[in-house]
N, CA, C and O atoms as a GROMACS GRO file, in nm:
protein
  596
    1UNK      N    1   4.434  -4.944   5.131
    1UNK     CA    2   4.522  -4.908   5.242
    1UNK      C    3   4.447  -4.817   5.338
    1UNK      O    4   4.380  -4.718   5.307
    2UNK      N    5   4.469  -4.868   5.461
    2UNK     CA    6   4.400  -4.753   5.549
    2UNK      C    7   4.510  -4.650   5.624
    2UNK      O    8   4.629  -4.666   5.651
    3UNK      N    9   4.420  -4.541   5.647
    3UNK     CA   10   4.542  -4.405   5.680
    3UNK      C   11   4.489  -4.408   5.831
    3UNK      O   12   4.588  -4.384   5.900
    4UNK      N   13   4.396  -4.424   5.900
    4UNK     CA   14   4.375  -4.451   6.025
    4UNK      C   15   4.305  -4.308   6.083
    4UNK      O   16   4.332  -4.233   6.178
    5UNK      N   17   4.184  -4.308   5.958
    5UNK     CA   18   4.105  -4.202   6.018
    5UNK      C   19   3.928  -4.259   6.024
    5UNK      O   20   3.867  -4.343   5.958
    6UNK      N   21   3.886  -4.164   6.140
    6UNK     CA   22   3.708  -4.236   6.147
    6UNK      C   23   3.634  -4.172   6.164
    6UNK      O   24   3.640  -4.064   6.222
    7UNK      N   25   3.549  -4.224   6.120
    7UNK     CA   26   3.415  -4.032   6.106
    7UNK      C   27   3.377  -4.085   6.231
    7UNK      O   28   3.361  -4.200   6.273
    8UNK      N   29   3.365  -3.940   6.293
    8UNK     CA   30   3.302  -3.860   6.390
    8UNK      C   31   3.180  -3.831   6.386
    8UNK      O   32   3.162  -3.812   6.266
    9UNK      N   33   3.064  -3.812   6.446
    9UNK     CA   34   2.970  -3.744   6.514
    9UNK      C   35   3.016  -3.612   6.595
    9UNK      O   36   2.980  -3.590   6.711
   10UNK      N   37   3.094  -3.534   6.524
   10UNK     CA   38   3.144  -3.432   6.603
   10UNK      C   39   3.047  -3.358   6.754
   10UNK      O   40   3.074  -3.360   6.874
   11UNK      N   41   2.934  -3.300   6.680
   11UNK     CA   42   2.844  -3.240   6.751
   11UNK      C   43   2.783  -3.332   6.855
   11UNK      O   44   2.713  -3.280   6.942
   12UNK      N   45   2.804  -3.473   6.856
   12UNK     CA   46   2.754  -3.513   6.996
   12UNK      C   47   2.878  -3.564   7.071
   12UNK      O   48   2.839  -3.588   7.185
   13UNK      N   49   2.960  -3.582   7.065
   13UNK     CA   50   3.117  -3.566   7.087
   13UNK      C   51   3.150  -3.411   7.147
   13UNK      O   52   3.227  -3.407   7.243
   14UNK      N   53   3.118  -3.337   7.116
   14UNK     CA   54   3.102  -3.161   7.189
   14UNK      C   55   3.018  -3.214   7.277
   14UNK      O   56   3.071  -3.244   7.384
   15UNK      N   57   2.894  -3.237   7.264
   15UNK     CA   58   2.779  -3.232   7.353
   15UNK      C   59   2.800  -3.356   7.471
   15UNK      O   60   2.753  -3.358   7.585
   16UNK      N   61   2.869  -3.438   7.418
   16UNK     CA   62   2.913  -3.535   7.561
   16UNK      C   63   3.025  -3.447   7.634
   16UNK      O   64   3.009  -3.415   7.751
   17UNK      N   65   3.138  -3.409   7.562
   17UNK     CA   66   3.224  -3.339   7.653
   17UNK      C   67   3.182  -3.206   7.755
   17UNK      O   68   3.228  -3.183   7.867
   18UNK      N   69   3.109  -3.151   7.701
   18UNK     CA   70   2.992  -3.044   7.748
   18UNK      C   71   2.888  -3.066   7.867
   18UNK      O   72   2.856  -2.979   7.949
   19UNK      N   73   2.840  -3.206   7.862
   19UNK     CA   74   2.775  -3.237   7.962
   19UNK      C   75   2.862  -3.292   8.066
   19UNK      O   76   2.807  -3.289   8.175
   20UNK      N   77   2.975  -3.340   8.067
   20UNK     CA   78   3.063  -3.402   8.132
   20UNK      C   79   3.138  -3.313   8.221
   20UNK      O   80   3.201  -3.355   8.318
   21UNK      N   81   3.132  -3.188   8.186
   21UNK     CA   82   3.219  -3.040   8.238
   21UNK      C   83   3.100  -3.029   8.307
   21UNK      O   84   3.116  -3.077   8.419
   22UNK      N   85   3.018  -2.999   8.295
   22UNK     CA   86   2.867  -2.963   8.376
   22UNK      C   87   2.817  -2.796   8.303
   22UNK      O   88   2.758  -2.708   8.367
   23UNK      N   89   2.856  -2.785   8.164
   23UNK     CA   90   2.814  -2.672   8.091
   23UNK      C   91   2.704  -2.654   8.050
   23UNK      O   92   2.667  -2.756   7.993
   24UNK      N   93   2.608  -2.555   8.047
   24UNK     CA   94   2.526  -2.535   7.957
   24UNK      C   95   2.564  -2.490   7.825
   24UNK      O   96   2.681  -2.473   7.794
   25UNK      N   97   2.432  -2.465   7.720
   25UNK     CA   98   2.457  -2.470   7.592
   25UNK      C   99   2.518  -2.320   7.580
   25UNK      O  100   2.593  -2.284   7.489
   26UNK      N  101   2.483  -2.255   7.667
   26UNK     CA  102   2.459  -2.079   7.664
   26UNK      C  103   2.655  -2.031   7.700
   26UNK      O  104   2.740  -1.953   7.658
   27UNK      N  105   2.638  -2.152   7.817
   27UNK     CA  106   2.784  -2.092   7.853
   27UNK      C  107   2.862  -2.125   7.752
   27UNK      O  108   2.937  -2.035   7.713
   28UNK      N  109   2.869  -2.263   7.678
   28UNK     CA  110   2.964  -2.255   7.582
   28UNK      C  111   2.964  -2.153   7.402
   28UNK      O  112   3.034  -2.130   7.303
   29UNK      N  113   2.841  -2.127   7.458
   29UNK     CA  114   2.843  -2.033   7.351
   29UNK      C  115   2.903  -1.905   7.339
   29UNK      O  116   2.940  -1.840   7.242
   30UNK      N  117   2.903  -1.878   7.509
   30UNK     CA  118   2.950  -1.735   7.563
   30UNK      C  119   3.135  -1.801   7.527
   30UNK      O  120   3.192  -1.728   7.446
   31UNK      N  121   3.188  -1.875   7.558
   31UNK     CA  122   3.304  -1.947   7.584
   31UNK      C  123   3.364  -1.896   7.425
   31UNK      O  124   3.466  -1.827   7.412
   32UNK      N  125   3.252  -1.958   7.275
   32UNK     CA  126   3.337  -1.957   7.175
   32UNK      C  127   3.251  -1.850   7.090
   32UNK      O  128   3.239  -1.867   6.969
   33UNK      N  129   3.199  -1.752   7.146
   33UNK     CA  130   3.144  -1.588   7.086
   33UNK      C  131   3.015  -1.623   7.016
   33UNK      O  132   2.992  -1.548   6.921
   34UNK      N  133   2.930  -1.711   7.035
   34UNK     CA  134   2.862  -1.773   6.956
   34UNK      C  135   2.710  -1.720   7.025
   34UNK      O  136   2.707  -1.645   7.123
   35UNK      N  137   2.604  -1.765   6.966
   35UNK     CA  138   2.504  -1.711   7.034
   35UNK      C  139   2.459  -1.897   7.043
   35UNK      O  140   2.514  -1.972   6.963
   36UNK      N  141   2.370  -1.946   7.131
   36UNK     CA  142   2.304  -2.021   7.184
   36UNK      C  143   2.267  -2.104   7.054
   36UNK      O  144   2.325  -2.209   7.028
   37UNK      N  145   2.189  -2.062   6.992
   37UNK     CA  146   2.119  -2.115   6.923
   37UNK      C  147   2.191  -2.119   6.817
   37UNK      O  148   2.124  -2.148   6.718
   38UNK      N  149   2.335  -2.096   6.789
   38UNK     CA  150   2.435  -2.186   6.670
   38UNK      C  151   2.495  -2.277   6.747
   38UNK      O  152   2.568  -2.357   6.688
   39UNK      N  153   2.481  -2.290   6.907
   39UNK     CA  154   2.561  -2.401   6.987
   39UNK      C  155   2.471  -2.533   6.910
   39UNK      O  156   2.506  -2.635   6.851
   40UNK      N  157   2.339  -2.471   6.945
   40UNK     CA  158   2.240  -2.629   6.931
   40UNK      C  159   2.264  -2.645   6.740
   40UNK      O  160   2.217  -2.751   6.698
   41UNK      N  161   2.308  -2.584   6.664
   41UNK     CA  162   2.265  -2.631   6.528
   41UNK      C  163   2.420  -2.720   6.523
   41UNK      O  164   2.435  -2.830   6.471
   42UNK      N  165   2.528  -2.635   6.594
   42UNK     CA  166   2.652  -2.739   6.548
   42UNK      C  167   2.672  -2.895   6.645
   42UNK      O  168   2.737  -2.994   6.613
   43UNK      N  169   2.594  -2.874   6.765
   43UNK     CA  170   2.528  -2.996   6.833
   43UNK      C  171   2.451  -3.116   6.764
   43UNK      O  172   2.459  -3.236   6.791
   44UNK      N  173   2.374  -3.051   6.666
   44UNK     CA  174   2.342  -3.114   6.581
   44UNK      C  175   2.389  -3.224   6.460
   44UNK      O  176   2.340  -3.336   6.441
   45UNK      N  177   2.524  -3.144   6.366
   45UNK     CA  178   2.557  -3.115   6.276
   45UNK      C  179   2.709  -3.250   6.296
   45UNK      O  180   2.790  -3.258   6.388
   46UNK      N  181   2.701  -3.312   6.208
   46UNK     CA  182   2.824  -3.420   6.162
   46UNK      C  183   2.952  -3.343   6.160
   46UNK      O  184   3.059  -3.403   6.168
   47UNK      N  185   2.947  -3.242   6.152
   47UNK     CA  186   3.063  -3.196   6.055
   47UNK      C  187   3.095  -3.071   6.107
   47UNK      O  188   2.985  -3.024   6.136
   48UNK      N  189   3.183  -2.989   6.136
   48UNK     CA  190   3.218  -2.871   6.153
   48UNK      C  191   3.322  -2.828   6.066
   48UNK      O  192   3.394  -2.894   5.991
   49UNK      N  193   3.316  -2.661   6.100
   49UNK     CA  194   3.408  -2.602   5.993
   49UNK      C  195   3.564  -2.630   6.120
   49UNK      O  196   3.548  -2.630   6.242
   50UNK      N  197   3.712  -2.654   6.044
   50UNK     CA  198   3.826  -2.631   6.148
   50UNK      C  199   3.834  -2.519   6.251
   50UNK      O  200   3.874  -2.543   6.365
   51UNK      N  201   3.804  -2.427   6.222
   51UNK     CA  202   3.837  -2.305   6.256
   51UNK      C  203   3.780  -2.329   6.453
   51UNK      O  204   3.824  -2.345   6.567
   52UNK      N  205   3.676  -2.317   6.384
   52UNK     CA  206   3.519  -2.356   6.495
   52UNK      C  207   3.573  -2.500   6.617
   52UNK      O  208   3.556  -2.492   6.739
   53UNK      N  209   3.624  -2.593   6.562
   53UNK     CA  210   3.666  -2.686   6.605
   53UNK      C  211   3.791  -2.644   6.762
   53UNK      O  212   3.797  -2.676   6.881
   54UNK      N  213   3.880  -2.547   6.657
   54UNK     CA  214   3.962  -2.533   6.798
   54UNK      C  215   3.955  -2.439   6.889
   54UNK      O  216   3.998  -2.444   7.005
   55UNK      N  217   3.882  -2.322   6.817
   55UNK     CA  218   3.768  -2.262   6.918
   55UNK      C  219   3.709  -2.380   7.068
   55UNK      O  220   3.732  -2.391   7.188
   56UNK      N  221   3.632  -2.442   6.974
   56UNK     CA  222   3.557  -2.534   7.082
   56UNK      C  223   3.662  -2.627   7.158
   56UNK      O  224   3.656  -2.639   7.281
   57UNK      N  225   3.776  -2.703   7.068
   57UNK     CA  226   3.898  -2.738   7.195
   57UNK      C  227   3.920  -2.702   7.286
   57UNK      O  228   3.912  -2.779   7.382
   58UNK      N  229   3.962  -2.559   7.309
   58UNK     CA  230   4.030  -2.437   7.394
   58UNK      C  231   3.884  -2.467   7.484
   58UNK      O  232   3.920  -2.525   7.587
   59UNK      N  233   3.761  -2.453   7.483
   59UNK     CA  234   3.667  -2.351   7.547
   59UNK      C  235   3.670  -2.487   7.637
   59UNK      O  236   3.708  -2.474   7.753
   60UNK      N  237   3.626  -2.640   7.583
   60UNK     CA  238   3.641  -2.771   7.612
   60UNK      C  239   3.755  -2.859   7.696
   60UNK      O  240   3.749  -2.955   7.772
   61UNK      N  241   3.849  -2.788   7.648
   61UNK     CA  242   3.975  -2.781   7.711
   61UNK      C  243   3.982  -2.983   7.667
   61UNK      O  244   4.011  -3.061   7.758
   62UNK      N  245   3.947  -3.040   7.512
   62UNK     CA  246   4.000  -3.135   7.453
   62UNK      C  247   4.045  -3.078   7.304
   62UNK      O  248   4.037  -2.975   7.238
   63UNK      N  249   4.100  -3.215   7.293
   63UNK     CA  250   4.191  -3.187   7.215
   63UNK      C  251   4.060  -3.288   7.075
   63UNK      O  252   4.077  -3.405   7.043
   64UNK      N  253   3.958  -3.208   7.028
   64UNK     CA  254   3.854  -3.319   6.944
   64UNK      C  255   3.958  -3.357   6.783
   64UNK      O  256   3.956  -3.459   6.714
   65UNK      N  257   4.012  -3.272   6.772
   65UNK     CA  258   4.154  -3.389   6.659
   65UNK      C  259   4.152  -3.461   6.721
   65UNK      O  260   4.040  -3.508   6.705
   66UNK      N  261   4.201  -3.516   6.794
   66UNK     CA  262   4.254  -3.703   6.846
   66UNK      C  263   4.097  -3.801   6.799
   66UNK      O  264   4.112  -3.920   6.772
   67UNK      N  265   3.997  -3.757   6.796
   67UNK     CA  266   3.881  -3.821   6.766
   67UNK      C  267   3.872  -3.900   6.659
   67UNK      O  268   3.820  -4.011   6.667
   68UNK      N  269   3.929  -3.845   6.533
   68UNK     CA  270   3.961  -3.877   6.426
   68UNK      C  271   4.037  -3.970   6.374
   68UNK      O  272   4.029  -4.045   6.277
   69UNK      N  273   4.144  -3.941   6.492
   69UNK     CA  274   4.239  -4.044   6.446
   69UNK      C  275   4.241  -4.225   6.512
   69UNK      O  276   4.191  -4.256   6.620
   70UNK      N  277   4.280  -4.278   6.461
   70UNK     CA  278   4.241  -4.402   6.479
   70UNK      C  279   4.321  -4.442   6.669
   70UNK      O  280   4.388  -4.362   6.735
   71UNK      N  281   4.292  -4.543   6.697
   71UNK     CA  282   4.363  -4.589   6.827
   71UNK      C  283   4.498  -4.685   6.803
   71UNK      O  284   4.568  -4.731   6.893
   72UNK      N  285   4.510  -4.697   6.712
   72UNK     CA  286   4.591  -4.829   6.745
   72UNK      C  287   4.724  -4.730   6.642
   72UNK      O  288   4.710  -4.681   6.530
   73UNK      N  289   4.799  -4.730   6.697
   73UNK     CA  290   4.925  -4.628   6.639
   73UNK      C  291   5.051  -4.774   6.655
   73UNK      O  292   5.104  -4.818   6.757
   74UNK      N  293   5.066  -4.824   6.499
   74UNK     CA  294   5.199  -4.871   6.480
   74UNK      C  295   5.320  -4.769   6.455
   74UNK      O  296   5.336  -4.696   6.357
   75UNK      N  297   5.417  -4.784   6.586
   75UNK     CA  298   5.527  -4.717   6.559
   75UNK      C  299   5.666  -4.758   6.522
   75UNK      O  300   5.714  -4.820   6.617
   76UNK      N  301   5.744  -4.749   6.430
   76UNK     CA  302   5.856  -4.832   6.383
   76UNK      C  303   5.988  -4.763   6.424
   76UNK      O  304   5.988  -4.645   6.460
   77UNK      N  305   6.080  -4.825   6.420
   77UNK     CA  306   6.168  -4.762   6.484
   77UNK      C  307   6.254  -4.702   6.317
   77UNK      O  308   6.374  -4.676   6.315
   78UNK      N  309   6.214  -4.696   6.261
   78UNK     CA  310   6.243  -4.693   6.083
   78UNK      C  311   6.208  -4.497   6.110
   78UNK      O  312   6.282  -4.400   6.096
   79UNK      N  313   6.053  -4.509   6.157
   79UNK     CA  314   6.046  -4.376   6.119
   79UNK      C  315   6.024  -4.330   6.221
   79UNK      O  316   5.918  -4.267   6.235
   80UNK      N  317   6.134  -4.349   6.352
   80UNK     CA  318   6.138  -4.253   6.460
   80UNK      C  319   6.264  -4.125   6.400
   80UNK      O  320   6.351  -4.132   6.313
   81UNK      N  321   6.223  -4.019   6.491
   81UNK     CA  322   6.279  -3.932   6.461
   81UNK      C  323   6.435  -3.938   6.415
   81UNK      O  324   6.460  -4.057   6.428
   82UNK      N  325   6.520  -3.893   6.382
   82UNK     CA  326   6.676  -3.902   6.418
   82UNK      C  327   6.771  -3.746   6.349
   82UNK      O  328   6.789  -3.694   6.239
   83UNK      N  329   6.809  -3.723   6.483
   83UNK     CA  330   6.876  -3.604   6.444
   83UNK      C  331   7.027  -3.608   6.353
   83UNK      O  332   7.092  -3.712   6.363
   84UNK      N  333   7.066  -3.528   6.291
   84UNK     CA  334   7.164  -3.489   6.167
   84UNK      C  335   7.221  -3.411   6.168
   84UNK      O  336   7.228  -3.363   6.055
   85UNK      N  337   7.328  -3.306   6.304
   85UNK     CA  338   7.357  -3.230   6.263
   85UNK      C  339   7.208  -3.118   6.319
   85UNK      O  340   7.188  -3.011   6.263
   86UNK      N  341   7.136  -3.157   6.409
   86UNK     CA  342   7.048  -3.067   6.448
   86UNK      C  343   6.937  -3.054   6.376
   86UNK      O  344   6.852  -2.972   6.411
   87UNK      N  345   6.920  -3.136   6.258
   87UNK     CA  346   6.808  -3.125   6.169
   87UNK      C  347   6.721  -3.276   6.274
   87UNK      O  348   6.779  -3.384   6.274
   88UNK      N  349   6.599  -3.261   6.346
   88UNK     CA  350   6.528  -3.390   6.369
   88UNK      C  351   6.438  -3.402   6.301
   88UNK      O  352   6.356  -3.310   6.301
   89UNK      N  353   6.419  -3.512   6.222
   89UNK     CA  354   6.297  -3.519   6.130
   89UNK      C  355   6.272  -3.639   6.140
   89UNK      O  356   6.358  -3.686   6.214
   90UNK      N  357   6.158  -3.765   6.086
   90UNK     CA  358   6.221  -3.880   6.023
   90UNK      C  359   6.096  -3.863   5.904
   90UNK      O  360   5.976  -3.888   5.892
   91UNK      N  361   6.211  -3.803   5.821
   91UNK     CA  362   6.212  -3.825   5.667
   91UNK      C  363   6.323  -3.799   5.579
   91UNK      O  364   6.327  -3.756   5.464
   92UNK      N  365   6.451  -3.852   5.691
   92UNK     CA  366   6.566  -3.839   5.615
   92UNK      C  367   6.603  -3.937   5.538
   92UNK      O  368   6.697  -3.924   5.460
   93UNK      N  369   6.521  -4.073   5.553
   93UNK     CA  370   6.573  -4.220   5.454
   93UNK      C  371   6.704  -4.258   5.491
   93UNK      O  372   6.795  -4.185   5.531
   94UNK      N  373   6.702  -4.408   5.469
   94UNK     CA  374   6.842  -4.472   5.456
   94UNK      C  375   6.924  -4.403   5.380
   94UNK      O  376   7.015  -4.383   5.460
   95UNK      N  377   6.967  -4.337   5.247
   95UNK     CA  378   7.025  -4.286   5.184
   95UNK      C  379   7.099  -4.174   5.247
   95UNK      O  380   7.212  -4.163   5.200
   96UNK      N  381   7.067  -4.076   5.353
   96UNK     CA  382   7.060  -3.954   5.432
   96UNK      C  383   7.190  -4.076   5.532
   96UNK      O  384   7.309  -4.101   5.552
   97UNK      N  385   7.087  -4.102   5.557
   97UNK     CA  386   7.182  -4.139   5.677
   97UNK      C  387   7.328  -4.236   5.624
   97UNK      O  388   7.438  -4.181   5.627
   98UNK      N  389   7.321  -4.306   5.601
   98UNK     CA  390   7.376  -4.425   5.500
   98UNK      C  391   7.516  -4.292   5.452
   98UNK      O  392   7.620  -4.331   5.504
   99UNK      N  393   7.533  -4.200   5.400
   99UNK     CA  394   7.566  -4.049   5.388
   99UNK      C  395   7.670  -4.016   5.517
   99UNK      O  396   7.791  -4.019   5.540
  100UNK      N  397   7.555  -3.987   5.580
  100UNK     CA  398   7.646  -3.961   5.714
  100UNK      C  399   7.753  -4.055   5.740
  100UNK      O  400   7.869  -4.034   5.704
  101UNK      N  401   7.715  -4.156   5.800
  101UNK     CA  402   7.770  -4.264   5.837
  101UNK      C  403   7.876  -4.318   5.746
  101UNK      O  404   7.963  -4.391   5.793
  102UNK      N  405   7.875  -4.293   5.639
  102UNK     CA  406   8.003  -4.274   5.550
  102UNK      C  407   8.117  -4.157   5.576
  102UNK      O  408   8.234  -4.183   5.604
  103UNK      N  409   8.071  -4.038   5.564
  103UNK     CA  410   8.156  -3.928   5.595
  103UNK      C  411   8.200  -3.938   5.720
  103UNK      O  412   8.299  -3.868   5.743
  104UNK      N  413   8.147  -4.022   5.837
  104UNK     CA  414   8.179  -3.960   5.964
  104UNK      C  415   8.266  -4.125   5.939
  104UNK      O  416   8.333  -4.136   6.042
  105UNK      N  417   8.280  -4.192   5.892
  105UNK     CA  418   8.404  -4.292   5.897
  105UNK      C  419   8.521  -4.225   5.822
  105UNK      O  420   8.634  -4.224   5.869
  106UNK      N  421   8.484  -4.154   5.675
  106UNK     CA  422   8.622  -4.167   5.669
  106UNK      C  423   8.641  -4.034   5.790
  106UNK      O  424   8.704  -4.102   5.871
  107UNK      N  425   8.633  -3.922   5.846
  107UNK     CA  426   8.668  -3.848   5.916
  107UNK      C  427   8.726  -3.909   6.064
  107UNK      O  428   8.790  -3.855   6.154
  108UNK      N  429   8.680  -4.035   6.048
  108UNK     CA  430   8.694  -4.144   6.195
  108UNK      C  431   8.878  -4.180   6.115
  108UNK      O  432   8.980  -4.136   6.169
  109UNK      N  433   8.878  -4.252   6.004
  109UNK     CA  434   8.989  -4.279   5.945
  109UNK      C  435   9.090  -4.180   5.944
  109UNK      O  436   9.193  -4.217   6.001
  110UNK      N  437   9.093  -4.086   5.905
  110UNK     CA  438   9.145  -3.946   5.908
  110UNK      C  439   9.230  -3.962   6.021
  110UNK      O  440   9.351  -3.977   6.040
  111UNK      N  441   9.095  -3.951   6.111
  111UNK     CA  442   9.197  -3.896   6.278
  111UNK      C  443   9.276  -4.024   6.325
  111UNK      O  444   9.380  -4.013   6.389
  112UNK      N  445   9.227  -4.136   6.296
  112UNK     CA  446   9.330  -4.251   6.331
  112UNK      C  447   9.426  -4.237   6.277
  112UNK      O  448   9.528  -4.257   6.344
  113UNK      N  449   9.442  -4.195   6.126
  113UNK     CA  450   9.608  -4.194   6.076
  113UNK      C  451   9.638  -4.093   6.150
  113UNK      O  452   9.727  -4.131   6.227
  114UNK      N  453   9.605  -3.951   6.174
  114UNK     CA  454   9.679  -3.849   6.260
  114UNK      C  455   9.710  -3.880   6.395
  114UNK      O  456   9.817  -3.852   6.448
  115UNK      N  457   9.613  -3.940   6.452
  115UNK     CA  458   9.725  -4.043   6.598
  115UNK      C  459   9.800  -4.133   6.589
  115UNK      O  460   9.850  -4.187   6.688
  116UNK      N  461   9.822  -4.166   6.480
  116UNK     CA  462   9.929  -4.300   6.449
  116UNK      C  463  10.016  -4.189   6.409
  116UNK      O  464  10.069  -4.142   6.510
  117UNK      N  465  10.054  -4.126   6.298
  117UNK     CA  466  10.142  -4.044   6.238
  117UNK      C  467  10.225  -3.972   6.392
  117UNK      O  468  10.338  -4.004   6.430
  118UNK      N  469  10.121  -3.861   6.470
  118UNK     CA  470  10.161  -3.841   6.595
  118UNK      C  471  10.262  -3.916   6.691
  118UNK      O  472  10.373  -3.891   6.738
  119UNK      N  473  10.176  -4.013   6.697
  119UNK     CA  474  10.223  -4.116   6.847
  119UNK      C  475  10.385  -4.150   6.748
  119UNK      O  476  10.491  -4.121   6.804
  120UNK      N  477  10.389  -4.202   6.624
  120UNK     CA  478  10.526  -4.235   6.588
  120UNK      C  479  10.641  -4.123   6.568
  120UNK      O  480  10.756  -4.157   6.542
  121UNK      N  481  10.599  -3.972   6.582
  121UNK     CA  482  10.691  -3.855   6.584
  121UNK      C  483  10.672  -3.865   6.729
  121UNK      O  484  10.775  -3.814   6.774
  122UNK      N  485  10.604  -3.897   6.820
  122UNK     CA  486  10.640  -3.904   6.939
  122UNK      C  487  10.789  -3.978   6.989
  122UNK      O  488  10.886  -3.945   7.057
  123UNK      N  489  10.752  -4.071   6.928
  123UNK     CA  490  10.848  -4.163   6.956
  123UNK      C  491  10.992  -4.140   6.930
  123UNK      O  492  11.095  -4.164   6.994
  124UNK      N  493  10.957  -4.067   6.772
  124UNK     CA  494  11.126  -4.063   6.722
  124UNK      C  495  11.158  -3.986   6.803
  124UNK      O  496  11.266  -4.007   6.856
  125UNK      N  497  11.078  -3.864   6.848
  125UNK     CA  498  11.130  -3.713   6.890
  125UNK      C  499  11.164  -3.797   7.054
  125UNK      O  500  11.286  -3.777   7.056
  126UNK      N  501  11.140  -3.859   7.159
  126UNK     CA  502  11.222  -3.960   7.245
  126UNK      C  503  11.338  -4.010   7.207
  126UNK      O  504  11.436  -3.980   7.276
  127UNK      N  505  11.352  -4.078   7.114
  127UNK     CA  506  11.492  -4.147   7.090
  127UNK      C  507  11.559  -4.027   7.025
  127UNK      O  508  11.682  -4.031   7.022
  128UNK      N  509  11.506  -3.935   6.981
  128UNK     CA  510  11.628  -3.858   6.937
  128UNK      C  511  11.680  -3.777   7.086
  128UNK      O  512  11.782  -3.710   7.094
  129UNK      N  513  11.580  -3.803   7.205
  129UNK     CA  514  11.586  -3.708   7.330
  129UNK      C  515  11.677  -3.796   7.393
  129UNK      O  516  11.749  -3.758   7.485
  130UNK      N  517  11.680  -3.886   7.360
  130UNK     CA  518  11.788  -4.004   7.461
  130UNK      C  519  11.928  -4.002   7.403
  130UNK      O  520  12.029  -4.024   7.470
  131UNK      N  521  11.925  -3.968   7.258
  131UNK     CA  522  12.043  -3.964   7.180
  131UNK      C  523  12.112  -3.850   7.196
  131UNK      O  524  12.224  -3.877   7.155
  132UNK      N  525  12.110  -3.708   7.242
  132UNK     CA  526  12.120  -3.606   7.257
  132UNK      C  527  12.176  -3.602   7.407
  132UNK      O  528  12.285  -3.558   7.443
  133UNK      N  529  12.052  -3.673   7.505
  133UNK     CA  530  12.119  -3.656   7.634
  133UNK      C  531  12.224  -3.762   7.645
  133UNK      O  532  12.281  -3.758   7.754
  134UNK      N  533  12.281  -3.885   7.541
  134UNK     CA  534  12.389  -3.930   7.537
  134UNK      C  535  12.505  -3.862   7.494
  134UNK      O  536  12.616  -3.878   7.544
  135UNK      N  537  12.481  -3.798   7.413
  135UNK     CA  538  12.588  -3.687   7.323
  135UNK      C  539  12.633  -3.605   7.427
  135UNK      O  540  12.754  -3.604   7.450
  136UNK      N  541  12.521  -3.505   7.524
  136UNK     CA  542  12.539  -3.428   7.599
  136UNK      C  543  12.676  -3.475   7.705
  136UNK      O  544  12.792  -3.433   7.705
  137UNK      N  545  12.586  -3.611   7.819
  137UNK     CA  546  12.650  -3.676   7.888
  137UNK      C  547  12.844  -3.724   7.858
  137UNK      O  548  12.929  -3.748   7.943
  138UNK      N  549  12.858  -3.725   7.706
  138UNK     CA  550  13.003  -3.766   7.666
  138UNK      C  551  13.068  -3.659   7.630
  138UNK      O  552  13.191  -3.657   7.633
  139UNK      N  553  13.005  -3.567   7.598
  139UNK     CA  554  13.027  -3.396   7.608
  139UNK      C  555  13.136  -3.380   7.734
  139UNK      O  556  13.258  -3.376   7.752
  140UNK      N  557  13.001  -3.372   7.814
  140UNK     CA  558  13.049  -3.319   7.974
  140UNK      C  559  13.166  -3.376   8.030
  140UNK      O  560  13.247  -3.310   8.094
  141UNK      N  561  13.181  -3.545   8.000
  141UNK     CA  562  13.308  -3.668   8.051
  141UNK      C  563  13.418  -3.559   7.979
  141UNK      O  564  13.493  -3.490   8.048
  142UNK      N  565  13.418  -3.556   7.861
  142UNK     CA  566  13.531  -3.508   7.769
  142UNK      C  567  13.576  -3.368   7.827
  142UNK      O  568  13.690  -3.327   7.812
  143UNK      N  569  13.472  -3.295   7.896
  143UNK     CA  570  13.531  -3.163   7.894
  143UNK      C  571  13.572  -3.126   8.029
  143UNK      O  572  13.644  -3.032   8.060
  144UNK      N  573  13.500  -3.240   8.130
  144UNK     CA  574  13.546  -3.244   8.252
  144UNK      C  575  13.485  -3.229   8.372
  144UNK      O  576  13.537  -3.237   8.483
  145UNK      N  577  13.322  -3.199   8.334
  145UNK     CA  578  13.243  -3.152   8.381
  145UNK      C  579  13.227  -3.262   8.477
  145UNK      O  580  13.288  -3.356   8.428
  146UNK      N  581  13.151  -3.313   8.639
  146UNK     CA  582  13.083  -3.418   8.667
  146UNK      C  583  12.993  -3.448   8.614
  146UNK      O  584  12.965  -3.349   8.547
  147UNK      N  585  12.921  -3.520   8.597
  147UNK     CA  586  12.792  -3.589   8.515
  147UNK      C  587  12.654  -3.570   8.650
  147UNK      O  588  12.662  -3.628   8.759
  148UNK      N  589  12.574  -3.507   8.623
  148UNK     CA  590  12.468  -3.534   8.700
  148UNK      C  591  12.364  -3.619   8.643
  148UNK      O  592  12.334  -3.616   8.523
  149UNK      N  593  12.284  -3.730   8.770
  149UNK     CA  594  12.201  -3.806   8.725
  149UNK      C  595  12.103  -3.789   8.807
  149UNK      O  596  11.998  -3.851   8.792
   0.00000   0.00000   0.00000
């Protein structure tokens, strides 16, 4: 299986980016506290220590991680990010989510019976409002009152 990494020539990878800025060896040495003559040995050298590396990023103003990594980036929509409640990660798995998406139905179910339950005390509490202002209305005939409409 490949992980999508590739050896580098670090030190001539510095030394192209270096000549490309229009630097000497001296200035970038002044750049990452170095004296001259450890510019030319890590110019040399396959391999650097990390540390040293982002030193020389900053002074380079690249980013020499990306070197490493391969070009061709398959991205899936499986392991794009997806937020949870403010957690964004993607290493929450089907299971995580699968989770959610359960709880947030029945809570979906929930509130549908409470607008059904609602909307039908709506209703009664109307017909009992129509039944009342009938009561009222035969009230008023009986007692003598005019009826306003």
């Amino acid at each position: 299986m490949s992980i999508g990494i590739k050896h580098v020539h670090i030190g001539r990878e510095i030394d192209k980016r270096r000549l490309e800025l229009g630097i000497s060896k001296s200035e970038l040495g002044r750049r990452i506290h170095v004296p001259q003559q450890h510019i030319n040995r890590i110019l040399e050298k396959e391999t650097i220590d990390t540390g040293k590396l982002i030193d020389i990023s900053v002074a380079l103003e690249k980013n020499f991680f990306d070197l490493y990594a391969s070009d061709t980036h398959n991205v899936s929509a499986y392991l794009a990010a997806v937020s949870i409640h403010g957690d964004a990660n993607n290493m929450i798995g089907e299971s995580k989510v699968a989770s959610e998406l359960s709880q947030t139905k029945v809570v979906l179910e929930e509130k549908e019976k409470t607008i059904q339950v609602l909307t039908d005390e709506i209703k009664r509490l109307e017909e009992s409002l129509e039944d009342k202002t009938l009561i009222i209305s035969f009230y008023k005939e009986k007692v003598g009152e005019p009826i306003k409409k």
